[in-house]
CHARMM internal coordinates of N, CA and C (Angstrom, degrees):
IC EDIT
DIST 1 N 1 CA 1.4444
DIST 1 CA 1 C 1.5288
ANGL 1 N 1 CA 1 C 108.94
DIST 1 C 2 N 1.1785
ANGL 1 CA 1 C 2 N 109.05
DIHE 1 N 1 CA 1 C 2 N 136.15
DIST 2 N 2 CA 1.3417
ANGL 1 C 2 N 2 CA 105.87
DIHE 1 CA 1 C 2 N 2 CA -157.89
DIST 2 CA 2 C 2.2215
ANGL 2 N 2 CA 2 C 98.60
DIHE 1 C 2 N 2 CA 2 C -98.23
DIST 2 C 3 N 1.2014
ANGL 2 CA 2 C 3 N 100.77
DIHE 2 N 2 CA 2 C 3 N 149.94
DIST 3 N 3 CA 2.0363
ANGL 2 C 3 N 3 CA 105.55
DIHE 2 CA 2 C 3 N 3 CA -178.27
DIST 3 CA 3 C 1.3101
ANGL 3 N 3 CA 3 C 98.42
DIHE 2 C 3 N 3 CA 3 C -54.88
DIST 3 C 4 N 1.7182
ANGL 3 CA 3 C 4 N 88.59
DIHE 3 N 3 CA 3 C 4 N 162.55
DIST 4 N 4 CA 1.5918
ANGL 3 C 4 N 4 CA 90.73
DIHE 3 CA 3 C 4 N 4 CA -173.41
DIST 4 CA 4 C 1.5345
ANGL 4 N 4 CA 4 C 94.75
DIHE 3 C 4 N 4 CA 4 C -113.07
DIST 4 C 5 N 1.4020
ANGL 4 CA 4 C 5 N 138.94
DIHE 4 N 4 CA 4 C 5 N 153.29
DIST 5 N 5 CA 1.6970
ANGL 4 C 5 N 5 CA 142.02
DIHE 4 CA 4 C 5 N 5 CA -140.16
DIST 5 CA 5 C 1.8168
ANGL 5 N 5 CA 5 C 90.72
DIHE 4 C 5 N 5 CA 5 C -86.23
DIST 5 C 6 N 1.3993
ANGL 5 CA 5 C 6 N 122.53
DIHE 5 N 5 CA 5 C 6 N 129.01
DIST 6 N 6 CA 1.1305
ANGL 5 C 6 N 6 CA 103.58
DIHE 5 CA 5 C 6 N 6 CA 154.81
DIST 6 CA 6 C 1.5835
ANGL 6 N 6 CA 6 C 153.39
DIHE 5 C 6 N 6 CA 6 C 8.65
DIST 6 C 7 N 1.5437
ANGL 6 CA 6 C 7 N 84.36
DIHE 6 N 6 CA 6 C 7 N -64.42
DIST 7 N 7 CA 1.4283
ANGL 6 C 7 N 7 CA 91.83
DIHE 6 CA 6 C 7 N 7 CA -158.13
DIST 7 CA 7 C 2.0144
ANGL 7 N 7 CA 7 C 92.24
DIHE 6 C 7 N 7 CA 7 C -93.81
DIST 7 C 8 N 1.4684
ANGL 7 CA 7 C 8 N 113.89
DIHE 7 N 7 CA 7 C 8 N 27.77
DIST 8 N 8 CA 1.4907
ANGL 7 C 8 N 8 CA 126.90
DIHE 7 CA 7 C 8 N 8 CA 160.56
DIST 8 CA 8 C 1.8438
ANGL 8 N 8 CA 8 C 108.04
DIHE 7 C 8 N 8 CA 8 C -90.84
DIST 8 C 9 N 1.2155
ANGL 8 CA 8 C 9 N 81.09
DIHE 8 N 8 CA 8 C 9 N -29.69
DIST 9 N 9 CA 2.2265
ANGL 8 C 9 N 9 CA 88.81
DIHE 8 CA 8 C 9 N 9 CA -154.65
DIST 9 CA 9 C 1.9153
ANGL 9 N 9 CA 9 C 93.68
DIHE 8 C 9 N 9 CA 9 C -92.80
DIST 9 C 10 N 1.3397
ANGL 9 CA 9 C 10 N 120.95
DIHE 9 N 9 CA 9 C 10 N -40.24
DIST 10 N 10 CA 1.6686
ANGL 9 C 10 N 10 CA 124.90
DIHE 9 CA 9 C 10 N 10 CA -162.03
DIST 10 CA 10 C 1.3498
ANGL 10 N 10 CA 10 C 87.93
DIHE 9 C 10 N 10 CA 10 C -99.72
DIST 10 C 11 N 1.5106
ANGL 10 CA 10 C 11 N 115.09
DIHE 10 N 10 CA 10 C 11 N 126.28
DIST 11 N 11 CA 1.7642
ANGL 10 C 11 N 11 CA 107.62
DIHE 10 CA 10 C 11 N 11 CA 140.84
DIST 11 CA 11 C 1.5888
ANGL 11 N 11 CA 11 C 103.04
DIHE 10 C 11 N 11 CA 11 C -78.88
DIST 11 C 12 N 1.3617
ANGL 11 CA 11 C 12 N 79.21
DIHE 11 N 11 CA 11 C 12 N 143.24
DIST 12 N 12 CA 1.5062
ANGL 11 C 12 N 12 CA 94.61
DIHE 11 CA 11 C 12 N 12 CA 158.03
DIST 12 CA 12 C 1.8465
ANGL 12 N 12 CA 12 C 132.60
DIHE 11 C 12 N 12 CA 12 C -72.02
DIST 12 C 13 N 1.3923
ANGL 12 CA 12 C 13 N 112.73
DIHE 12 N 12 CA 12 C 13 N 5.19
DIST 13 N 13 CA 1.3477
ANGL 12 C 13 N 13 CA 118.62
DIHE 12 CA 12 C 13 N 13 CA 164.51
DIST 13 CA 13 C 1.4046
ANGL 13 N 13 CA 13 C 106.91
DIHE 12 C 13 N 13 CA 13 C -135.73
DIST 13 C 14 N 0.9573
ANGL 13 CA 13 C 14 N 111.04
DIHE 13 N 13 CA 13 C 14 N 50.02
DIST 14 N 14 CA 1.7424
ANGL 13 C 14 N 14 CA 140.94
DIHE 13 CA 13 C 14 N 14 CA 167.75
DIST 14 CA 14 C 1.2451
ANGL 14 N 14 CA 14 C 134.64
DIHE 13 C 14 N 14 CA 14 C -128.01
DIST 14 C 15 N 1.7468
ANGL 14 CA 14 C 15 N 130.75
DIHE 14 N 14 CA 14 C 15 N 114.34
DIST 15 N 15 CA 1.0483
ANGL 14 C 15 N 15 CA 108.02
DIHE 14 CA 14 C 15 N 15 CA -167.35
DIST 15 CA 15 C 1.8662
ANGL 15 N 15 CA 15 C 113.67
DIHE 14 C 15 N 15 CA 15 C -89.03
DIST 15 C 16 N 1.7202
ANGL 15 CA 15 C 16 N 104.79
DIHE 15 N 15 CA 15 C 16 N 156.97
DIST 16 N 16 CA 1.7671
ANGL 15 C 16 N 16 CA 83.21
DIHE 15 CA 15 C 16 N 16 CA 179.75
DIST 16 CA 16 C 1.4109
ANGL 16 N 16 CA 16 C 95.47
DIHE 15 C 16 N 16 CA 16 C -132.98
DIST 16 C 17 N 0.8374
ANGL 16 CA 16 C 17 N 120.64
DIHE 16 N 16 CA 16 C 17 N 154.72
DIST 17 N 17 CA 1.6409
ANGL 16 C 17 N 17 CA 125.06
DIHE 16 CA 16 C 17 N 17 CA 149.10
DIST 17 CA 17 C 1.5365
ANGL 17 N 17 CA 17 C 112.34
DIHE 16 C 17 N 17 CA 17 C -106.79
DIST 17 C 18 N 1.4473
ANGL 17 CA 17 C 18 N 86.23
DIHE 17 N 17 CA 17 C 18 N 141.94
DIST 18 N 18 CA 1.6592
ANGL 17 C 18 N 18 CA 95.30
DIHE 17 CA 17 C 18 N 18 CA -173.01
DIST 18 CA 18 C 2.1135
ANGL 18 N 18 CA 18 C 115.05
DIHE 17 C 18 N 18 CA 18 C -133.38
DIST 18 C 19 N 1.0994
ANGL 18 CA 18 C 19 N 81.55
DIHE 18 N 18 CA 18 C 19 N 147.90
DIST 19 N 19 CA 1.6994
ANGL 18 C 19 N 19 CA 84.28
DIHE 18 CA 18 C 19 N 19 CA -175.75
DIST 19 CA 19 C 1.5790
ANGL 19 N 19 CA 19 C 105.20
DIHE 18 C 19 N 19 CA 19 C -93.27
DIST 19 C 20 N 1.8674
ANGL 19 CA 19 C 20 N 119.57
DIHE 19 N 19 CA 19 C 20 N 116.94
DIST 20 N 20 CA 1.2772
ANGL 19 C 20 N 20 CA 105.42
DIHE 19 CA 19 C 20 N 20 CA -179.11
DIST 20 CA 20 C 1.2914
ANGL 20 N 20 CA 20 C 121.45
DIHE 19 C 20 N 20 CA 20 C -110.48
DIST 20 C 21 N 1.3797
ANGL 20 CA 20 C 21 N 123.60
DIHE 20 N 20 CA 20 C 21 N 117.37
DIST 21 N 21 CA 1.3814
ANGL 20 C 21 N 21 CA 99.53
DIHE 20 CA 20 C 21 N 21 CA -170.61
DIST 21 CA 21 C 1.8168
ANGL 21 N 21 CA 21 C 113.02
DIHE 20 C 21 N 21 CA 21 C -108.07
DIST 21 C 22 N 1.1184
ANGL 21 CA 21 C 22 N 123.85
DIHE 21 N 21 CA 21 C 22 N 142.58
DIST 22 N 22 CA 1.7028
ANGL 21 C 22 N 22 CA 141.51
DIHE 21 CA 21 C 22 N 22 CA 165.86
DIST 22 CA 22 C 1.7061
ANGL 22 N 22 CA 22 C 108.44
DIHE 21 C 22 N 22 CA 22 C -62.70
DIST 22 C 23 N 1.0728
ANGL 22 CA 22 C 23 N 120.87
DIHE 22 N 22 CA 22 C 23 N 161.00
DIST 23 N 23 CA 0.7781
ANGL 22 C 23 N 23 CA 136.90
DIHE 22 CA 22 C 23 N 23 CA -174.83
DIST 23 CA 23 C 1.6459
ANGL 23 N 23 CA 23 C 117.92
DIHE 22 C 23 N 23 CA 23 C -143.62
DIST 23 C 24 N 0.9306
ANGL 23 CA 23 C 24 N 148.64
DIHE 23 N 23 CA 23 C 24 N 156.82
DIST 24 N 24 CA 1.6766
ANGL 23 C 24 N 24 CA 135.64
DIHE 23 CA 23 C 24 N 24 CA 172.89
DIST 24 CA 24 C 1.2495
ANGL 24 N 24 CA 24 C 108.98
DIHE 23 C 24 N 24 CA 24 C -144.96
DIST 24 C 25 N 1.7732
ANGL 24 CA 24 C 25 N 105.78
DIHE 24 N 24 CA 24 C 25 N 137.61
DIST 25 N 25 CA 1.4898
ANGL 24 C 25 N 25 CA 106.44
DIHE 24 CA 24 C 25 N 25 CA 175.41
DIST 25 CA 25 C 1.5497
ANGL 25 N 25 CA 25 C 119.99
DIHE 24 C 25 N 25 CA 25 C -66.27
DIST 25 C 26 N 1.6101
ANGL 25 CA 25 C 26 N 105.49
DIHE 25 N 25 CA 25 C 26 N 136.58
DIST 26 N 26 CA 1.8240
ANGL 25 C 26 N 26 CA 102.06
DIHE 25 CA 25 C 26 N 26 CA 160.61
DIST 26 CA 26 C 1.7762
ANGL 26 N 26 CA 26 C 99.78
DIHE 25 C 26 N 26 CA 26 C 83.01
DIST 26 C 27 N 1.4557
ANGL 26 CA 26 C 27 N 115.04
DIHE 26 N 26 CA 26 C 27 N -0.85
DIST 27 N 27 CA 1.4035
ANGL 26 C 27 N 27 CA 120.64
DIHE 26 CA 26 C 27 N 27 CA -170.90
DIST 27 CA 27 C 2.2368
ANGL 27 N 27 CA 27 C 113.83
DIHE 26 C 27 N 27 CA 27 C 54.62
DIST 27 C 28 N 1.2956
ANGL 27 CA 27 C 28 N 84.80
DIHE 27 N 27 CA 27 C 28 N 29.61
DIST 28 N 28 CA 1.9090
ANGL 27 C 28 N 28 CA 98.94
DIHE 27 CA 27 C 28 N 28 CA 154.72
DIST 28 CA 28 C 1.8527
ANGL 28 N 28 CA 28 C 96.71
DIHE 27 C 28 N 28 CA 28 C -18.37
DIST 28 C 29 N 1.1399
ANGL 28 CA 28 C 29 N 123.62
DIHE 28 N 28 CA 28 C 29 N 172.71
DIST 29 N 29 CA 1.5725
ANGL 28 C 29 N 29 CA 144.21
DIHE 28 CA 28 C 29 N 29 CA 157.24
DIST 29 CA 29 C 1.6479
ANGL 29 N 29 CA 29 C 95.55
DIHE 28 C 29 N 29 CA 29 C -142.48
DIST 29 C 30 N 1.3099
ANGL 29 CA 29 C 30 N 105.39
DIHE 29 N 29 CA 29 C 30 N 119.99
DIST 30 N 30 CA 1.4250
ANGL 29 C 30 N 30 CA 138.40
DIHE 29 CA 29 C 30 N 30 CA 179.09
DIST 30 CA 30 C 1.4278
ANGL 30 N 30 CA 30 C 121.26
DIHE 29 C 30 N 30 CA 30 C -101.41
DIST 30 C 31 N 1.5903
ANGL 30 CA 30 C 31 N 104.79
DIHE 30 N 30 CA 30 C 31 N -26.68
DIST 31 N 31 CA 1.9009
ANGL 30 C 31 N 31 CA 91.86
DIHE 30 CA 30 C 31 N 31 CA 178.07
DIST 31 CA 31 C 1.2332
ANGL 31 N 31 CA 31 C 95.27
DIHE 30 C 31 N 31 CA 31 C -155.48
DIST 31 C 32 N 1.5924
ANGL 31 CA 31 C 32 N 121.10
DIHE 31 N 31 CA 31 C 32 N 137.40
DIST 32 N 32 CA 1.4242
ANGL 31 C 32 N 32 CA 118.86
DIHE 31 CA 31 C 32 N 32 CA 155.59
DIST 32 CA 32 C 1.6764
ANGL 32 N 32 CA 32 C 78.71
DIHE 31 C 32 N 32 CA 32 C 123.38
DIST 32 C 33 N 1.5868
ANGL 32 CA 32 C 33 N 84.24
DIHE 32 N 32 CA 32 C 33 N -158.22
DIST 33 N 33 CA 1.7109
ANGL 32 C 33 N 33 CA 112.76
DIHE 32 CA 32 C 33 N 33 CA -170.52
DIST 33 CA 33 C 2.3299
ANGL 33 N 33 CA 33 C 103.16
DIHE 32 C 33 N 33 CA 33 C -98.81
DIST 33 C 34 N 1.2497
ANGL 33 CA 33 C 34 N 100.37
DIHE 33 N 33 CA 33 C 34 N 125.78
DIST 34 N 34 CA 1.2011
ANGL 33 C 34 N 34 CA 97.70
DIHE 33 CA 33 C 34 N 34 CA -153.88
DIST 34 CA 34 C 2.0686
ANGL 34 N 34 CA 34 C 96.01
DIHE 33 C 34 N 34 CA 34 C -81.60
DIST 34 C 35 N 0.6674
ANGL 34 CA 34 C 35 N 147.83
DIHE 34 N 34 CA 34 C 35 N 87.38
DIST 35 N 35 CA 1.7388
ANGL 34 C 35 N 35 CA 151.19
DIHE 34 CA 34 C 35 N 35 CA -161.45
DIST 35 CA 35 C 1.5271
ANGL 35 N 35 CA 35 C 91.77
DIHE 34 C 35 N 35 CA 35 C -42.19
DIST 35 C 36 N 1.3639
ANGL 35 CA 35 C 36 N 134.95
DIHE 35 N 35 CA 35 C 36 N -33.33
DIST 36 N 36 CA 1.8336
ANGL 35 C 36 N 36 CA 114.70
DIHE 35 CA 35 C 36 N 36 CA -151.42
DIST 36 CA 36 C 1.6179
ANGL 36 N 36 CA 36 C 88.80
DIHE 35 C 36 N 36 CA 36 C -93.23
DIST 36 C 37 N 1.9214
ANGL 36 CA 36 C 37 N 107.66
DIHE 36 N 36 CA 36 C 37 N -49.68
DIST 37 N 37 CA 1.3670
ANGL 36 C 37 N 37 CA 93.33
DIHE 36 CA 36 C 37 N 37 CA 177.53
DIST 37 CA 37 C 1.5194
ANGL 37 N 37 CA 37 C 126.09
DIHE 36 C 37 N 37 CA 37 C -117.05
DIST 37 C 38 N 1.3790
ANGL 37 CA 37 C 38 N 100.40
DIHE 37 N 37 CA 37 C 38 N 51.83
DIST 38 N 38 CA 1.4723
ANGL 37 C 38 N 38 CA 105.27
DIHE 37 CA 37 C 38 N 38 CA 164.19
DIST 38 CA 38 C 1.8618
ANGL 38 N 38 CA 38 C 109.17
DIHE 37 C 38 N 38 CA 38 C 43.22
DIST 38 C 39 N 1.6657
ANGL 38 CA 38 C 39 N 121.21
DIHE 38 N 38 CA 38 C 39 N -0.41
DIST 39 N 39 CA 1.4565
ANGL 38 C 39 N 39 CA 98.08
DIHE 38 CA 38 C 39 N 39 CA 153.23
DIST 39 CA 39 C 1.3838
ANGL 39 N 39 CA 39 C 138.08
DIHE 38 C 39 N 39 CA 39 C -85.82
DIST 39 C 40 N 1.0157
ANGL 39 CA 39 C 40 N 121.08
DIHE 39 N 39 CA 39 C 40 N 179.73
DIST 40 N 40 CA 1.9258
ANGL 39 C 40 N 40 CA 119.26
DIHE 39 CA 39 C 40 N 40 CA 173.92
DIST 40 CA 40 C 1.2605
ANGL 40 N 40 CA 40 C 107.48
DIHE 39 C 40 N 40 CA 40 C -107.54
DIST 40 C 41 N 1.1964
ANGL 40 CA 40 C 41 N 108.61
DIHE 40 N 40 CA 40 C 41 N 144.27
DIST 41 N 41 CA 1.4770
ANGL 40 C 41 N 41 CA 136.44
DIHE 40 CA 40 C 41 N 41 CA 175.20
DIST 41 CA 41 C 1.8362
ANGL 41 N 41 CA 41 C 130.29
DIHE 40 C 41 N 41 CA 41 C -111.40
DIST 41 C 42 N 1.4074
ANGL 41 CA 41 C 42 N 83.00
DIHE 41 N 41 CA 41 C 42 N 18.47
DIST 42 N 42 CA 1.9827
ANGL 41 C 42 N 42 CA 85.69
DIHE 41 CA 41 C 42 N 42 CA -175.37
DIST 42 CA 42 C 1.2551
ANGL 42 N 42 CA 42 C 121.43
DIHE 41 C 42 N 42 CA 42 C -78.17
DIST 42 C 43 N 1.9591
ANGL 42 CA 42 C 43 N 115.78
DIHE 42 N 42 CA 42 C 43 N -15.97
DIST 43 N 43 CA 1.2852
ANGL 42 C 43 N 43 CA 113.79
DIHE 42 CA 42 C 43 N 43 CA 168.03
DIST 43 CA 43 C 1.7699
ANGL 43 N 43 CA 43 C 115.90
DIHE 42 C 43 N 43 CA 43 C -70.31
DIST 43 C 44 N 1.7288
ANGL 43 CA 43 C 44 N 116.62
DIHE 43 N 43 CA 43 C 44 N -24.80
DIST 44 N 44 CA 1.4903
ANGL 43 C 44 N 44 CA 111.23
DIHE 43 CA 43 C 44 N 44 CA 163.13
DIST 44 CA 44 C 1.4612
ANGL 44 N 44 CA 44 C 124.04
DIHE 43 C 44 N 44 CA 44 C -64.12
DIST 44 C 45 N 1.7639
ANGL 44 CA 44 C 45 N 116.91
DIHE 44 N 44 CA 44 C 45 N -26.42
DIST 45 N 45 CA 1.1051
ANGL 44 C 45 N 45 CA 112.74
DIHE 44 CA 44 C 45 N 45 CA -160.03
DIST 45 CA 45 C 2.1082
ANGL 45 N 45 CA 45 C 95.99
DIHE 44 C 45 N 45 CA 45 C -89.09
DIST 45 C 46 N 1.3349
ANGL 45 CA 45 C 46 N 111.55
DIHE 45 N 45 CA 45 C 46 N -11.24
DIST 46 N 46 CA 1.4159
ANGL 45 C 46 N 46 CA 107.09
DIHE 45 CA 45 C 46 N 46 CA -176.75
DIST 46 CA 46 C 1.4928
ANGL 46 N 46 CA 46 C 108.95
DIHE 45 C 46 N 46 CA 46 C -102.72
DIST 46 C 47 N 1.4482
ANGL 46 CA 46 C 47 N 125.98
DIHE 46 N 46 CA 46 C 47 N 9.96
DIST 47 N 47 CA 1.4804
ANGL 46 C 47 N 47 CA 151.06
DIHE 46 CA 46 C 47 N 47 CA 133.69
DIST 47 CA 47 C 1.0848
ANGL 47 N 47 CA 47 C 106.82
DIHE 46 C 47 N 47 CA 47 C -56.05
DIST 47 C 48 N 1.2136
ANGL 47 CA 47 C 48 N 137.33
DIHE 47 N 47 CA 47 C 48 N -76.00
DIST 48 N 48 CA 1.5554
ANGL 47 C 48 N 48 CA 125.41
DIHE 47 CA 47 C 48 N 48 CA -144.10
DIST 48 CA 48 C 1.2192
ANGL 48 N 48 CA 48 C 102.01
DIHE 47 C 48 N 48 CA 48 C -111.56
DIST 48 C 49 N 1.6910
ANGL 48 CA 48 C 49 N 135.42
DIHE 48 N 48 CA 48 C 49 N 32.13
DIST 49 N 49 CA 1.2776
ANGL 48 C 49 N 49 CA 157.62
DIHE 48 CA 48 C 49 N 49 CA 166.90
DIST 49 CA 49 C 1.9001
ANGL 49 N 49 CA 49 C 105.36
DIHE 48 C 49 N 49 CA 49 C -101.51
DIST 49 C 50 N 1.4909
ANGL 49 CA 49 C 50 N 100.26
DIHE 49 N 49 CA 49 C 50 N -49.17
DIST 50 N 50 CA 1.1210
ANGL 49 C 50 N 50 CA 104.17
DIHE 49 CA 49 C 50 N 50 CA 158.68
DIST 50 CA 50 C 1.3584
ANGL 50 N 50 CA 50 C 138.92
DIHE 49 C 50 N 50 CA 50 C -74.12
DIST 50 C 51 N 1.3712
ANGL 50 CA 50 C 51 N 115.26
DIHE 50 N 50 CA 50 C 51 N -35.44
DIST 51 N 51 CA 1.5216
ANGL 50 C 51 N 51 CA 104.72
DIHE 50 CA 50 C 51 N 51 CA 145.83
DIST 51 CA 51 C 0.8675
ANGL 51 N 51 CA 51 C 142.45
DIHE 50 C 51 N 51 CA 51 C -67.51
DIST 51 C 52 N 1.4313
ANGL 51 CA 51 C 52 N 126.32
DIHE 51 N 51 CA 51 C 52 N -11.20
DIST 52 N 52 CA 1.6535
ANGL 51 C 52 N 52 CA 134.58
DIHE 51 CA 51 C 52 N 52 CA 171.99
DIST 52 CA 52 C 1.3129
ANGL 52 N 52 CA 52 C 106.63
DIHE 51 C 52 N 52 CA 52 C -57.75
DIST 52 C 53 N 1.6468
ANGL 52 CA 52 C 53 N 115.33
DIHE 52 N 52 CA 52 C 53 N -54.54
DIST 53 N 53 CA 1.8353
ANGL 52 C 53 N 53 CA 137.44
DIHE 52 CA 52 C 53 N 53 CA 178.99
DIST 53 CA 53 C 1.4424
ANGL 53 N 53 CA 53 C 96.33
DIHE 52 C 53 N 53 CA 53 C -48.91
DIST 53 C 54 N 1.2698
ANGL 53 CA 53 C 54 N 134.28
DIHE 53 N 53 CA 53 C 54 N -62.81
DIST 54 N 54 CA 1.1537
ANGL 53 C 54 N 54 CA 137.38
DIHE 53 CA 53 C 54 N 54 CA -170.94
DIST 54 CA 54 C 1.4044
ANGL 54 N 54 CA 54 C 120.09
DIHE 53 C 54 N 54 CA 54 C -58.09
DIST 54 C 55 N 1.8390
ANGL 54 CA 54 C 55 N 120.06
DIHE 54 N 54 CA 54 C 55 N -64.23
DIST 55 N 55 CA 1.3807
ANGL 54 C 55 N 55 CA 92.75
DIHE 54 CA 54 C 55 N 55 CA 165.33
DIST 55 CA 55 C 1.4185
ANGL 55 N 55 CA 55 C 141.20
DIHE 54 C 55 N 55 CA 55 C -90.25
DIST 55 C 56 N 1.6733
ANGL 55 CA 55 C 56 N 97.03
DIHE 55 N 55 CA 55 C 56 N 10.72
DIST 56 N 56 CA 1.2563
ANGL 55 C 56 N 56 CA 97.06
DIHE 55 CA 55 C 56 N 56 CA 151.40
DIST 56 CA 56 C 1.7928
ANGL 56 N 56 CA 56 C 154.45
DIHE 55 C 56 N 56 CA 56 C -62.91
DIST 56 C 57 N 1.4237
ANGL 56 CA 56 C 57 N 94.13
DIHE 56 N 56 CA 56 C 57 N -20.12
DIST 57 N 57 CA 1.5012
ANGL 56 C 57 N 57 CA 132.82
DIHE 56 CA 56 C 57 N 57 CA 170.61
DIST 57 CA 57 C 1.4348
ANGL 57 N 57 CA 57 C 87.59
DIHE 56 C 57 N 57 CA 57 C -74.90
DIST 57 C 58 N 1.3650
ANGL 57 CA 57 C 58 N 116.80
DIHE 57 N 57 CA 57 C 58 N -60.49
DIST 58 N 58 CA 1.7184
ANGL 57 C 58 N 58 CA 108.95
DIHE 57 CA 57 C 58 N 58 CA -154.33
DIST 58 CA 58 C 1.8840
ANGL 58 N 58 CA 58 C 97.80
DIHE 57 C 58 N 58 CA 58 C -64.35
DIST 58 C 59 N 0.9619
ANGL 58 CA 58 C 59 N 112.23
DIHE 58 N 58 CA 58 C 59 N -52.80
DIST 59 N 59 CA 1.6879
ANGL 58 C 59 N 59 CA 117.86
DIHE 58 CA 58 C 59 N 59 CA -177.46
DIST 59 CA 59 C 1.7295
ANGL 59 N 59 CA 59 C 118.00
DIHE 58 C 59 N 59 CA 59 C -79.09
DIST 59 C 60 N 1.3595
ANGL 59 CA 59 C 60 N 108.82
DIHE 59 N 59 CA 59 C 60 N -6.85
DIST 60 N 60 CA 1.3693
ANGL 59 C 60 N 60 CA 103.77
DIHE 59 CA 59 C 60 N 60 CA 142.41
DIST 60 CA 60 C 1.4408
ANGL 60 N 60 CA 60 C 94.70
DIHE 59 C 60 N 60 CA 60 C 90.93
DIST 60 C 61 N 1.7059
ANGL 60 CA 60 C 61 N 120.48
DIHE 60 N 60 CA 60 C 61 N 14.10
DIST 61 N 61 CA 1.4116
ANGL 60 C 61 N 61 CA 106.50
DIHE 60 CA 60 C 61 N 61 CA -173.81
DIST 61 CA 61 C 1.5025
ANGL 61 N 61 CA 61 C 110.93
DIHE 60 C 61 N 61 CA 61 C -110.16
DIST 61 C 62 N 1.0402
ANGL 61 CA 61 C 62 N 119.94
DIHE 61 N 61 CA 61 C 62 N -162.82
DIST 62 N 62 CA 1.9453
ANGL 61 C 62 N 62 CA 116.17
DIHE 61 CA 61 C 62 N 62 CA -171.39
DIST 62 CA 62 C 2.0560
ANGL 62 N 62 CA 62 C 82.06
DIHE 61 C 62 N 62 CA 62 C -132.94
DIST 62 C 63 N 1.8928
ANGL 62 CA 62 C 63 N 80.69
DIHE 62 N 62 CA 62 C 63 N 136.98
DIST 63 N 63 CA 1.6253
ANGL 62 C 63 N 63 CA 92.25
DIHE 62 CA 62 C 63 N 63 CA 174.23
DIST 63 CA 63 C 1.8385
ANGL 63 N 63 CA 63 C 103.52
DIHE 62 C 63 N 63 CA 63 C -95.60
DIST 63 C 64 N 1.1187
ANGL 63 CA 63 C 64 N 128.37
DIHE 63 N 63 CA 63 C 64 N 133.29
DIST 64 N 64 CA 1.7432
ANGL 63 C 64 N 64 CA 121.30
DIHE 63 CA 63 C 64 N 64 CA 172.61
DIST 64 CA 64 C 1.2287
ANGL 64 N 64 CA 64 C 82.20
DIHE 63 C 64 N 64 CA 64 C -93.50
DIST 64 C 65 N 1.2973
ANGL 64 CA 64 C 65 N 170.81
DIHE 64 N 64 CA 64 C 65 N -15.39
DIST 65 N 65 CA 1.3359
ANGL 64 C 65 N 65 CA 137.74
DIHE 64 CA 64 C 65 N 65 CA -174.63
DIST 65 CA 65 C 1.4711
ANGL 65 N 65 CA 65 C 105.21
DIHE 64 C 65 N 65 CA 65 C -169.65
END
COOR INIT
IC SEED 1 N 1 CA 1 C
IC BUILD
């Protein structure tokens, strides 16, 4: 069964909170201390912290975490 489009599931004069989750190709390690190869990843995780802020401002939404 195929999803139904967004703008079926959200009104638009409704507020929602939503849980988003990422996914990564090949199972990548993106933040933290990587266990197989012992590198760190905290300069990715203070990247894509900053882009969250950013298009979040642009799309007008609030991050809880």
């Amino acid at each position: 069964m195929a999803r139904l489009a967004r703008v079926e599931v959200f009104a638009a004069d409704e507020v929602a909170i939503v849980h988003v989750i990422n996914w990564t190709v090949r199972r990548c390690f993106l933040m933290g201390d990587d266990p197989l190869t012992r590198k760190n990843y905290d300069h990715s995780k203070a990247w894509m912290e900053r882009e969250q802020e950013h298009l979040a401002r642009f799309f007008s939404i609030d991050l809880l975490c």
